[in-house]
N, C-alpha and C positions, 0 to 999 in steps of 0.2 A: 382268350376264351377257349377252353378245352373240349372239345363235342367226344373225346376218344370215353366209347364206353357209357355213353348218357342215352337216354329212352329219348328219343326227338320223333314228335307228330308233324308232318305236314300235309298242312290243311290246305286242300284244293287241286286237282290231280290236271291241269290244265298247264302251257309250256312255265310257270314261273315251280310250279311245284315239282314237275318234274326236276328240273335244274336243282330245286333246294334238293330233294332227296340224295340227286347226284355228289349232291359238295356233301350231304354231311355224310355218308357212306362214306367218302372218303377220304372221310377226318374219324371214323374207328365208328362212329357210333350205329345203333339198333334206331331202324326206321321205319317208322309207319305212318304210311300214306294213307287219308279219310277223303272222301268224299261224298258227298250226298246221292249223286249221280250214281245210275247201272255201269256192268261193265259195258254194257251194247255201247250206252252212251260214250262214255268214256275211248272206245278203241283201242286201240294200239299200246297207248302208253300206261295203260295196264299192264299189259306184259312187258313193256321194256322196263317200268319200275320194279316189279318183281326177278326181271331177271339182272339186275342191278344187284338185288338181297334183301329189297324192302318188303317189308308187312304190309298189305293193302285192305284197309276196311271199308266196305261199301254199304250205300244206302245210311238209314238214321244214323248218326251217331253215338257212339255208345260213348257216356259218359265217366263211368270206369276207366276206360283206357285212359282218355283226356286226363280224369285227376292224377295217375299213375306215371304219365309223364315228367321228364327232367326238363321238356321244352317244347313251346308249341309255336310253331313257325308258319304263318299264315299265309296264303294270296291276296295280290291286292283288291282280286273280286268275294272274296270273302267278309263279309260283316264282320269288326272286332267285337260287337255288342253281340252278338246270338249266344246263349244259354249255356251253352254246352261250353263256349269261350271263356266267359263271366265265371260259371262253376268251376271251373280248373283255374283260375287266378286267384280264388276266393281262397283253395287248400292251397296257394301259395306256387303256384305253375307259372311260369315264363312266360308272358303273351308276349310277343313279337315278329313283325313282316319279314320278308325277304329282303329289304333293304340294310334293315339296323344288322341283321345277321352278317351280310355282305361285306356292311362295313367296318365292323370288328375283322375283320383279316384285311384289310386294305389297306396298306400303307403309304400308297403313290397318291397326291393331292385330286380333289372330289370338288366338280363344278357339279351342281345340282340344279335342275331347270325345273321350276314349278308355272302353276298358270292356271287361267280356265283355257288360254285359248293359243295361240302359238308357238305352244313349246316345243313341239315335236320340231317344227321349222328351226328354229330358236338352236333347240340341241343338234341337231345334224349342221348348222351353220358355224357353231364353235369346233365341232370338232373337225367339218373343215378348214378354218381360220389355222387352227395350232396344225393340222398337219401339212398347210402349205409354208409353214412357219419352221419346218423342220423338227416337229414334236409330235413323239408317236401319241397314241391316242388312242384307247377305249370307248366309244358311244355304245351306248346301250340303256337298258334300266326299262323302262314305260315304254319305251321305242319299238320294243320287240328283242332286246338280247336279253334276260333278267342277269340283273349285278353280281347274281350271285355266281355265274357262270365265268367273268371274269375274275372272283376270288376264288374257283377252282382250275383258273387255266395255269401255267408254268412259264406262260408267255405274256411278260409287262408291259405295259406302256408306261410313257413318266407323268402322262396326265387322264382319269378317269371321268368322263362329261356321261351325265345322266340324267335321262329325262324322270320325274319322280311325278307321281300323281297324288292326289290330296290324301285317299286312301292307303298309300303305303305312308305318308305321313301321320298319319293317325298312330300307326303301332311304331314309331319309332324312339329310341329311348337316347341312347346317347349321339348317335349321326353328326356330324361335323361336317359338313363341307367347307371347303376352301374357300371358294365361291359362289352364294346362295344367286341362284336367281329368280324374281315371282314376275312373269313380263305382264298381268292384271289376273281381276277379280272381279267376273261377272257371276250373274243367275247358271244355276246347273250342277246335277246331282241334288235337288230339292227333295225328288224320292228318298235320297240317302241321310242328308242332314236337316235338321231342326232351324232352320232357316238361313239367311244370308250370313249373318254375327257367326255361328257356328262352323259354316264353308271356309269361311274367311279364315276363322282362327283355324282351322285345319292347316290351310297353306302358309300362313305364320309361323308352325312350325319347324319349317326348312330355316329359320335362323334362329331358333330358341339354343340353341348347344355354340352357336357362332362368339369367336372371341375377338378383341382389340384386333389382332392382326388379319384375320380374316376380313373380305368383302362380301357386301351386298349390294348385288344390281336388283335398281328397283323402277316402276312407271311411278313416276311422280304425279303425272293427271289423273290416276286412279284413286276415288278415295279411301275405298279398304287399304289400298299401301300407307297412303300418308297415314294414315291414324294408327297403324302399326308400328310406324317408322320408329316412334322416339325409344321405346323398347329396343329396336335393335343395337349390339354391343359393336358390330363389325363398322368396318368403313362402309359409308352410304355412296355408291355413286347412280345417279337419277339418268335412264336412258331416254326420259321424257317428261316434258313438266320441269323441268329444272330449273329451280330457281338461280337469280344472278350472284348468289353468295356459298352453290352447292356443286362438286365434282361431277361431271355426267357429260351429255350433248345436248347440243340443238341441231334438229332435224329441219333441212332445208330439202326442198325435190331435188336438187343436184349433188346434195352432199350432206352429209353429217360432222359436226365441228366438234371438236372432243376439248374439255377445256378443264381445269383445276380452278373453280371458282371462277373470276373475271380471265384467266389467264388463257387463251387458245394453243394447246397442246401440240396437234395436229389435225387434218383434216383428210376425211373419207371422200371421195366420188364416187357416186350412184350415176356415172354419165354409162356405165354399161352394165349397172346391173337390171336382170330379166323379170324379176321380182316385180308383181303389179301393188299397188292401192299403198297406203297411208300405214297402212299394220304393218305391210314387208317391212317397209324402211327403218318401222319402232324395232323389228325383229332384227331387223339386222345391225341398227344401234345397241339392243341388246347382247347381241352373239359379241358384238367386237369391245362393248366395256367387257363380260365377263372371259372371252379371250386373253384378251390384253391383261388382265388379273393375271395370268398361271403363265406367261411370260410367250404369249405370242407374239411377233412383231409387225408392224405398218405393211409392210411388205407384205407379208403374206395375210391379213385380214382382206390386203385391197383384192391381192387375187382370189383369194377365195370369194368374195362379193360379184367379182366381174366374172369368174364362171360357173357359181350355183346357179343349178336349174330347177331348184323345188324338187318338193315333191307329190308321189303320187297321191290323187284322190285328195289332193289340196289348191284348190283353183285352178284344175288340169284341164289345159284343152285338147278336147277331144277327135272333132272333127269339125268338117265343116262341110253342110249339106244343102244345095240349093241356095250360098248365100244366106244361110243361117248357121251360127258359130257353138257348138254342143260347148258343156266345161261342166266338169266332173270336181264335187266339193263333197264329196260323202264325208269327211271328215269334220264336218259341220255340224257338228251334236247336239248346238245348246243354240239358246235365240242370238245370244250375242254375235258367233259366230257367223250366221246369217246375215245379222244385220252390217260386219264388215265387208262380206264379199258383195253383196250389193253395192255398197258404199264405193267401192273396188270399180264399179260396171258403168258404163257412159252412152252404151244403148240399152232401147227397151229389153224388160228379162221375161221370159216365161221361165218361170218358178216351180219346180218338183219339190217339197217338201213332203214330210212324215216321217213315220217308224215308228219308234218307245216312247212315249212320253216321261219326260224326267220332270218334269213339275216345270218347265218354262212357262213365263207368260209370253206367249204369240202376238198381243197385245199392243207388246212394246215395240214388234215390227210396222206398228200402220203407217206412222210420216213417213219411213222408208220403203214399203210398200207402193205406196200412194205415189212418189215420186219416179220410182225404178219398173215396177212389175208390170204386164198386162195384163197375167191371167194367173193363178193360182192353180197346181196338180196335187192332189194329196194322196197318200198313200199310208196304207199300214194302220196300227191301232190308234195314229194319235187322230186321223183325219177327223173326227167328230170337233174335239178340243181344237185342233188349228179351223175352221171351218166357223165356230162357234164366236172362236176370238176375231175372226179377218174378215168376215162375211159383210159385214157392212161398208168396207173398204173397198175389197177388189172380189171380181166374179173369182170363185172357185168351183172346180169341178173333180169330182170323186171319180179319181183312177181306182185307187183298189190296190192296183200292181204299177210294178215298173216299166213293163212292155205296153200298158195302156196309155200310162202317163207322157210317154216317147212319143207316144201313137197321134195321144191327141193335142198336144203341145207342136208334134213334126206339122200335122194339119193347119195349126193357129199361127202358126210364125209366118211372117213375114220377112223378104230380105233385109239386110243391116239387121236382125233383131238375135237375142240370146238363147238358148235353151239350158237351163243352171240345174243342176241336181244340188241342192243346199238343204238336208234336210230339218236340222234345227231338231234332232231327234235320237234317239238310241237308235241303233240295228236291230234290236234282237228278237224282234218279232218274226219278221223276216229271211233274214239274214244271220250268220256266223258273228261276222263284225263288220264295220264298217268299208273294212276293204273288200268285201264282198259282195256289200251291196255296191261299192263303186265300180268295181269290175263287170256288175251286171248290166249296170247303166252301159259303162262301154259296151259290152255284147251287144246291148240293142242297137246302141245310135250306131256302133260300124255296121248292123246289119239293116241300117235301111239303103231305099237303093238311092243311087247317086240323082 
């Protein structure tokens, strides 16, 4: 793909946009940066884009420029479907994400981690695996590095692991990973897609370009995987659910058994991994099938198992106050994810939820509710909708804020008991992103007194 000398738009002036402007500047071509957003809003990276060489259009977009375009290169937070996108495909414009972009200059092989719910875990665990394994390593993508940053570095790795989100799947045209991974398919992003069928077929896409030789790791107890599966062209191997006639594991609490159909391969111990609840173990069965694909070895999966320590704002414990144990899950977006970390908990929980409402049903939390929580904190714009759905369930009470919700959950506890920030919600009402609102949570709980 030649960008030297071609009109390229990138849409969305946020870290994956900057990065693209940076690569294709420096692949020759005339760039211009749109956003909807003021410069107030914006900051800083207004001027570091322009002082880069790029064109920067702010506020509405002007639809002229778009059609005018050789190529229009999106953010994952941008809608491919808005107007202004549609009308510059329709004269025949390029629509495509940062990822497909990425991956046209990429020639080192591409584990790709899809998901609703563990992939961030998932990708930071492969690409520990392969580099305790002696295999340099790129992580990045969804995670916080965009892809495209590694196809403008000079510095390789021989194997590229990247988290992908449904939305960069949407705009992507030829992408090819080596090693697709989808570790499930729950509820979330309902605001964004036209229902479950259509979420689903979004994350499908991570093997539609996939051939004979390439793998796919997949949850076999998920039923959006299995009813995808027969379409897929690559090797299947099932991280859970696996049937007795299919390549994958079976997850035991002390280990995971890797096997070729009836055959046992070899075998994982979890006797020291840190990793709590039922999902680590599927995440960690998945990070070591798609490792093992791009040629990690036993060895170095087991160490990487026995000293990952998670990560932030992901089942994070926080503190521990009066004999009540704080853990930080901001990273908990969607109801599903809620309803694992409870699942996860073996004392009572008092419960912080809220934020954005993404269209979950709250609903589908009650038998878990009912068995784990004692009291319900809501916060942010969804608390009406969560309140509405859980109210008959369990007592809830309207914090509003996060410092309330600390406040009056610190009062309600009892020793041996939890205090979980799992919000089952966007941030953005609130908060930046999710790590923000999790860093908040922490400010408060270290600032109550001992």
């Amino acid at each position: 793909m030649d960008l030297k000398g071609k009109i390229i738009i990138a849409v969305g002036l946020a870290l994956t946009g900057e990065a693209v402007a940076a690569f294709c500047l420096a692949q020759g071509a005339e760039v211009i940066v749109a956003d909807k957003a003021s410069e107030f809003e914006l900051g800083e990276r207004v001027q570091n884009v322009r002082a880069m060489g790029a064109r920067v259009e702010l506020g509405p977009h002007n639809f002229e420029t778009f059609e005018k375009a050789d190529l229009i290169v999106i953010s994952p937070g941008v809608p491919h479907t808005i107007p202004v996108l549609q009308a510059a495909a329709q004269k025949g414009v390029p629509v495509i994400g940062e990822v497909e972009l990425a991956s046209r200059f990429i020639k080192e092989p591409i584990v790709a981690v899809t998901g609703t719910n563990g992939k961030t875990t998932v990708t930071s665990l492969i690409g520990a695996m392969l580099e305790a394994s002696g295999i340099s390593t790129f992580v990045g993508g969804n995670i916080g590095n965009p892809l495209v940053n590694y196809a403008n570095s000079e510095v390789k790795a021989r194997v590229v692991v990247a988290e992908i989100s449904s939305f960069q799947l949407d705009t992507i045209e030829t992408f090819a990973p080596k090693v697709a991974l989808l570790t499930n398919v729950t509820e979330d992003h309902m605001d964004r897609y036209d229902g479950m069928a259509g979420y689903a077929a979004s994350k499908a896409r991570v093997f539609e370009n996939q051939q004979a030789g390439d793998i796919a790791v997949l949850n076999g107890a998920d039923k959006w995987t299995r009813d995808m599966a027969g379409s897929i062209r690559a090797a299947k191997w099932y991280f859970t659910g696996t049937e007795p006639s299919e390549s994958g594991t079976i997850i035991n609490p002390d280990s995971i058994v890797f096997s070729k159909g009836e055959k046992t391969e070899w075998t994982l111990s979890l006797a020291k991994m840190t990793l709590a609840g039922q999902h680590n173990r599927e995440n960690v069965a998945a990070a070591a099938l798609a490792a093992y694909g791009v040629g990690a070895n036993v060895e170095g999966i087991q160490k990487a198992v026995d000293t990952f320590k998670g990560l932030p704002h992901r089942l994070e414990f926080v503190r521990e106050v009066m004999d009540v144990l704080y853990y930080d899950d901001s990273k908990a977006t969607n109801v599903d994810a809620v309803y694992r970390a409870l699942e996860g908990f073996h004392s009572p929980v008092h419960l912080i939820m809220g934020g954005r409402d993404k269209g979950g049903h709250f609903r589908d939390l009650a038998h878990m509710v009912e068995q784990k929580v004692v009291r319900i904190y809501v916060i942010g714009e969804a608390s009406g909708v969560i309140t509405s759905a859980l109210s008959g369930v369990m007592e809830i009470v309207q914090a509003g804020t996060m410092e309330k919700a600390v406040e009056f959950a610190k009062r309600a506890a009892r020793p041996g008991e939890l205090v979980v920030l799992s919000p089952g919600c966007a941030s953005f009402d609130q908060y930046k992103n999710y790590k923000e609102r999790g860093q908040d949570f922490c400010r408060v709980v270290n600032a109550l007194p001992a």
